[in-house]
N, C-alpha and C positions, 0 to 999 in steps of 0.2 A: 519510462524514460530514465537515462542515467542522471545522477546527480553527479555535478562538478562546481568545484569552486569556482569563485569568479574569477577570470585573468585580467587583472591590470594592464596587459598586452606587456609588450619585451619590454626589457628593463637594460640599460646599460649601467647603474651602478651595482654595488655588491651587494644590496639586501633585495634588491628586484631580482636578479639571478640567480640568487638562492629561493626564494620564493617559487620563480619560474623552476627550478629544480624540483621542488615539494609537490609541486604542481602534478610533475610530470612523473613524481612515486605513485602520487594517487591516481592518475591514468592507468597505469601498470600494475595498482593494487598491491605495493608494496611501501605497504602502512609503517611498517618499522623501519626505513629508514627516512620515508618524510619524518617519522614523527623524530627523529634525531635531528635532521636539518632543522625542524621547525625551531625545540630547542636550541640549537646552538644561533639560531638566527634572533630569536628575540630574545636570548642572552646578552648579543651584542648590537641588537636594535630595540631597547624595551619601550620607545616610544613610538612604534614602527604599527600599526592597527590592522593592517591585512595581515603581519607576520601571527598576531593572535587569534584573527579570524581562522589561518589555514592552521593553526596548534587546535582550534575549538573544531576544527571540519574534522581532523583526524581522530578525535578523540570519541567525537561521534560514532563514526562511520567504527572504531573499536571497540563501541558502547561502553567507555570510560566518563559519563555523561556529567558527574557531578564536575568532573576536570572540566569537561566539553562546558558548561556553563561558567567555570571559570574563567577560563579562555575569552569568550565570547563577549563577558562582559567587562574584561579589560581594554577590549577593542572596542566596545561601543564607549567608553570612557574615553578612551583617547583620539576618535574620531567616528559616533555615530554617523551609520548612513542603515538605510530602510532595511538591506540586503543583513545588515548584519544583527537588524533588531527582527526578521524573519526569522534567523537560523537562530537564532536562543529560544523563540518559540517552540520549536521543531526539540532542541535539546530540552527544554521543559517537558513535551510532549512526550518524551522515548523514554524522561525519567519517571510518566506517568503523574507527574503535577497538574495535572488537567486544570484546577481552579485558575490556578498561576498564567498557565497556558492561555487560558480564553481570559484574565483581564488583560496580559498583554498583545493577545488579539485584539481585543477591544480598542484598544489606546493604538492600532496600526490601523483600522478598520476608517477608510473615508480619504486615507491620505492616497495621494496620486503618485506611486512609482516611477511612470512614466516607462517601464522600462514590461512589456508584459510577458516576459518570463515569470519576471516578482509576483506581480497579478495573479499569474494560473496557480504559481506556487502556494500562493498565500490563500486561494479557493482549494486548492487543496487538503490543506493542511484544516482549511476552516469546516469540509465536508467530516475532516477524519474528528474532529472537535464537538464535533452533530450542529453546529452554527451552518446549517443547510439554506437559508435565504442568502446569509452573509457570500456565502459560500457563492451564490449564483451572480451574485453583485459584481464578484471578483472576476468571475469567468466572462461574464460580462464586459469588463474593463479590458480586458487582456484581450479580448477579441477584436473590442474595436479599435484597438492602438495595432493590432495583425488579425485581420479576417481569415489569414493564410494557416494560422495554425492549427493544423490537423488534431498535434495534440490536448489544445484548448477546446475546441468543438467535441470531440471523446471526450474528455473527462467532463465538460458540462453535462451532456447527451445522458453519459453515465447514471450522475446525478439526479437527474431529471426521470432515468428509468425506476431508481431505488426509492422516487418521492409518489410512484406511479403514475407522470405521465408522459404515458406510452407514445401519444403523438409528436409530444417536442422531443420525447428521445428518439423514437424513428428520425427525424428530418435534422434533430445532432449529427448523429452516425452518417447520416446522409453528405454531414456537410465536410463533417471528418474524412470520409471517400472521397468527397471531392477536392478537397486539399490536398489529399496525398488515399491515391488509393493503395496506397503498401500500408497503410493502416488498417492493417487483418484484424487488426481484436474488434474493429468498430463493424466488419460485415458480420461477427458472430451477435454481438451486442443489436445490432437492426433486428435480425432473425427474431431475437427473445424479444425484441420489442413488443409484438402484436402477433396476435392467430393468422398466420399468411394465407390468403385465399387465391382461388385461379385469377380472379382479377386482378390482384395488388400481389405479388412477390417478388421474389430476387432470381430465382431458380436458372433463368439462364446467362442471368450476370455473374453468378457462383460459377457458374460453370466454367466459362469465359477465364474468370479470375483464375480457377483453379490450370486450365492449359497452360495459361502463359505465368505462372510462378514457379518459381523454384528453389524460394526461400522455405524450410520443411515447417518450422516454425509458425511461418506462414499459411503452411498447407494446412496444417492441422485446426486451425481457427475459419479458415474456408471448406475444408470437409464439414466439422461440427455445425456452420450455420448452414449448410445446404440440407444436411441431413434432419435440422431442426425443422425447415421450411417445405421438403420434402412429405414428413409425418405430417405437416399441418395438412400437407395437401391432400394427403389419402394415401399414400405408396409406400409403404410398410418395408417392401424389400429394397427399393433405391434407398434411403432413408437408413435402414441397416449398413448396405456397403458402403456410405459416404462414412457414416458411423465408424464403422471396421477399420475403414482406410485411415482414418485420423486418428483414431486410439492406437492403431499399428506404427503411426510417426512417433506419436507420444511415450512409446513405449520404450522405442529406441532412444531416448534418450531422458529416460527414466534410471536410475541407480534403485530398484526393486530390488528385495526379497521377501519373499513370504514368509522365510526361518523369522526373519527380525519381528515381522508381527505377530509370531505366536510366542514371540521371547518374552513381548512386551503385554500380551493375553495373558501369558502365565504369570506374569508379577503383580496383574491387576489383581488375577484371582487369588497369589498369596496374601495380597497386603490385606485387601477387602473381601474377608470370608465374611457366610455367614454368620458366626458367631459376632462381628463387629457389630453385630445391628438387632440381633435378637434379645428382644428383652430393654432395648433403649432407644424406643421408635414412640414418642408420643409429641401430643399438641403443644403449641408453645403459643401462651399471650405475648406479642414482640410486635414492634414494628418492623423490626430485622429484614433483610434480603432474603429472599427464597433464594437457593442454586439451585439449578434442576441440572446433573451431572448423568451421561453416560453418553456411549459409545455411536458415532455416526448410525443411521439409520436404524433407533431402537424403541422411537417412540417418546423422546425426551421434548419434539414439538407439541405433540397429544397431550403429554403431560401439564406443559405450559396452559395449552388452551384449556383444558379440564376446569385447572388451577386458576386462571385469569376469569372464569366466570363468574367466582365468588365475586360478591359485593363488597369483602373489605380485602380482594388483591387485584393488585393493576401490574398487564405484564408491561417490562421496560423494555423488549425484544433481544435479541443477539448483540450484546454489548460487549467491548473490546477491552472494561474497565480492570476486569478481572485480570486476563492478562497482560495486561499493564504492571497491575500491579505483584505479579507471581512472577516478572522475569527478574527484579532484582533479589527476589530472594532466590532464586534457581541460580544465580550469578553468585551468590555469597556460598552457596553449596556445592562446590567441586565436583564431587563424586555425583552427586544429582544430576549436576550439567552433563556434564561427560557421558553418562548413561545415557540423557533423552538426546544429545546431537549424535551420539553412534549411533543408536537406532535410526534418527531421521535420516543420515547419511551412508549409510555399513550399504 
């Protein structure tokens, strides 16, 4: 779901219309000239607390985040409200302050938004924290102030898949369909939920769904769960064409080249020759973090599991801490950035 600031609704003096103006850069994603209005608006409104809110939303969304916490907290200074001691979280968050982040979770944790957008948000933000009960609290709250929201039902359901279990995430996803069945990520999410059998599937509700849509987007998350639930059932070649057909959507609107990943093969293999490593590979007494470093599908989960047997290593699983904390120095390195976004994008 997009993220947008909040709108105060139309404004007929001058610092509400300009606001409303900022508003409507960030709609259009054009960050460099809200972020001028912003400026020049609480230059001549500095007691004005949304004008710093939407200077902190911009600065964000440009990952300028020490600014964004700036910002942020000149508007909760000059008029705290819930919404706006949320987004400093989030700006904590993205600057990889995790400690910072979950005490000021803490201290939002219990209060009543009343408003359950904030709710989903704030279960969100609490899942991405690993605060995973907090997390269901929230989704919780937001629901029953809107039973209607599809997208609070998925992202509980989600959650509820990633804690494995499988049952309340099937009947999430279920609920999420039924509040909005254009929510396609939750019929692929159902699929992965449990082993589909001839008794209990989806197979000709996929089907169904996939005739009458024509969102592609959409198509490619109802091929993937038909084809998931297909394989469960025994049918190896339906289960491929559904497969074909959605990888075929995906592809199309893919920006792929394979020159770029052998560009970026080759630099692994200059930087990190053998010679790096021979002759300075031994034990270490540390309490230290393990990395366990390499290339999708190369055996780096094996490695874990091997490694987490021992009796003095415990694995922490697939944690997000690391890059967290590698985008600000990737950000203060120019030439660095520059190379990993061309490749991601070229």
């Amino acid at each position: 779901m997009r993220e947008a600031p909040h709108m105060q609704g139309p404004g007929s003096t001058g610092r509400e219309q300009v606001a409303d103006a900022i508003v409507r850069c960030i709609d259009a994603n054009d960050l460099a000239r809200g972020a001028a209005l912003a400026r020049e608006l609480n230059a001549r409104h500095p007691d004005y607390p949304y004008g710093w809110y939407l200077a902190s939303f911009l600065a964000r969304k440009a990952r300028r985040y020490p600014e964004a916490v700036q910002a942020i907290d000149r508007a909760l200074l000059l008029g705290p409200t819930d919404r706006y001691a949320l987004h400093r979280i989030k700006c904590l968050f993205d600057m990889g302050e995790l400690p910072a982040a979950r005490m000021a979770a803490k201290e939002l944790d219990g209060r009543d938004f009343g408003e359950p957008s904030l709710h989903g948000e704030f279960g969100t933000l609490l899942h991405q924290l690993s605060e995973h009960a907090t997390a269901l609290s929230q989704y919780d709250r937001a629901l029953r102030l809107d039973p209607r929201s599809a997208g609070n039902h998925f992202n509980r359901a989600a959650l509820l898949r990633y804690l494995g279990d499988g049952a309340g995430a099937e009947a999430g996803f279920d609920d999420a369909i039924a509040a909005n069945p254009d929510e396609y990520e939750a019929y692929n999410g159902r699929a992965n939920a449990r082993t589909q059998t001839r008794e209990r599937n989806h197979v000709e509700e996929l089907r169904q769904a996939i005739a009458r849509t024509r969102d592609s987007t959409g198509l490619i998350q109802l091929h993937f769960a038909l084809a998931k639930e297909l394989e469960d059932l025994g049918d190896p070649h339906g289960a491929f064409d559904s497969l074909a057909a959605g990888a075929g959507l995906k592809r199309r609107q893919m920006r792929y080249r394979v020159e770029t990943d052998l560009q970026i093969l080759a630099r692994i293999r200059e930087t990190y020759d053998p010679g790096l490593f021979d002759g300075h590979v031994q034990g270490f007494e540390s309490t230290d973090p393990i990395f366990i470093i390499g290339m999708p599908r190369t055996g780096t989960t094996l490695v874990e599991r091997i490694l987490s047997n021992h009796s003095a290593v415990c694995s922490a699983g697939e944690l997000n801490h690391f890059s967290l904390a590698l985008i600000p120095k990737v950000q203060q390195a120019p030439r660095a950035w520059t190379f990993a976004r061309s490749a991601r994008l070229t």
